[in-house]
C-alpha positions, 0 to 999 in steps of 0.5 A, spaced: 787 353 688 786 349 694 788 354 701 786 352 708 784 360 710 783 361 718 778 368 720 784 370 725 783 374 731 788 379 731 791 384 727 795 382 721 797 384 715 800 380 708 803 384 701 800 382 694 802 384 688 796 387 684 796 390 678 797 396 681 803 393 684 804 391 691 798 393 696 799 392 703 793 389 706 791 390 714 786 386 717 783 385 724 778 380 726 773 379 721 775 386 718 780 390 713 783 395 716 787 398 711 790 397 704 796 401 702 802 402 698 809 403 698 811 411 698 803 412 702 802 419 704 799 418 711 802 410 712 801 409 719 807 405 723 808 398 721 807 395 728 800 397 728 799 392 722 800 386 727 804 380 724 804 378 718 801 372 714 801 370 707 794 373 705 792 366 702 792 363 709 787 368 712 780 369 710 779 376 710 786 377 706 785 372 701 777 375 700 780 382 700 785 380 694 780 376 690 775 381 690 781 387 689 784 382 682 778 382 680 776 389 680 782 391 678 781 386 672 774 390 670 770 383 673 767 386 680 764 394 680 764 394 688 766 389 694 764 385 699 770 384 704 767 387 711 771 393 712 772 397 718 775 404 718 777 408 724 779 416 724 776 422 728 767 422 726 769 427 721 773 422 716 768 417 718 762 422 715 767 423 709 769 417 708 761 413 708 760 418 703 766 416 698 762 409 699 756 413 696 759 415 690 758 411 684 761 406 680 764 410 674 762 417 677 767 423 680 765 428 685 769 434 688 772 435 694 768 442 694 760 437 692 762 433 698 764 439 703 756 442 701 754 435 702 757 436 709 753 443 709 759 448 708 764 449 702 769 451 706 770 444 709 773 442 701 780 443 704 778 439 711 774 433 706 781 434 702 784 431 708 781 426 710 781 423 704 788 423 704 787 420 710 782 414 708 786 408 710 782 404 705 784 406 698 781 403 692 775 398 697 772 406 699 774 409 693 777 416 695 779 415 687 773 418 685 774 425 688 778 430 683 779 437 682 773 442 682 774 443 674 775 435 673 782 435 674 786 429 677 788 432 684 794 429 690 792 421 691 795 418 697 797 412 692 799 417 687 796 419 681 798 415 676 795 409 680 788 414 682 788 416 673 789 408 672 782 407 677 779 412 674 780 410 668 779 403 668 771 405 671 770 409 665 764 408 661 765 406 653 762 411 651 766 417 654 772 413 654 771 412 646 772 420 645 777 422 649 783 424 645 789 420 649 
């Protein structure tokens, strides 16, 4: 396909459709700021995310949505794509260590809030990964329950048990009973 794409320096936004359904992207200079879907739990207001373009036509937003397809499509395991999340230093902290955890892998919001040096933090580092405005690229997908259950995600459950199990291994994906 041939685009001219432009790096734009002010906030903008642009909705693609992904096999996840339609994902609101939101970018700002050379960074992704955001990723988003309808029904988002903590969606910030919509004037924040600039103008709206069409992602083909803007270099962060057409690399976002090529590495998110294929990712989605089984052929990328990570992203590339700058990314610049901005909360309180907390949600930062959290939100570096959802980057750490690997391709394929869970860990509990209670294993992150002793990373953190205290168990009691587990609700705390809940909150803030509900709050991770970049869903899917820092995947917050990967937290689940303390027993292995499938707990709240801001995209909804359905798309968090699609992620997880499109990064299962063969092996443990082979002996599942559903």
């Amino acid at each position: 396909m041939n685009r001219k794409v432009q790096n734009m320096a002010n906030p903008r936004h642009a909705r693609v459709k992904t096999a996840l359904g339609e994902v609101t992207l939101v970018s700002d200079g050379d960074a992704l700021t955001g990723l988003y879907f309808p029904g988002h739990w903590h969606l910030p207001n919509e004037s924040g995310f600039g103008i709206r373009v069409e992602a083909v036509t803007d270099e962060v937003l057409a690399r976002t949505k090529d590495e998110l397809d294929a990712f989605l499509d089984g052929d990328r395991q990570s992203f590339d794509v700058p990314v610049r999340a901005r909360g309180d230093a907390f949600s930062e902290k959290v939100w570096a260590m959802l980057q750490e955890i690997p391709y394929g892998q869970t860990t509990s919001y209670g294993a992150l809030a002793e990373r953190l040096g205290d168990r009691r933090l587990a609700q705390r580092v809940g909150q803030a990964v509900g709050r991770n405005p970049v869903c899917v690229i820092i995947p917050c997908h990967r937290v689940v329950g303390a027993d292995g259950s499938l707990t709240g995600y801001a995209g909804g459950l359905e798309r968090k048990r699609f992620l997880l199990e499109l990064e299962e291994p063969a092996e443990k994906s082979r002996s599942r009973l559903f």
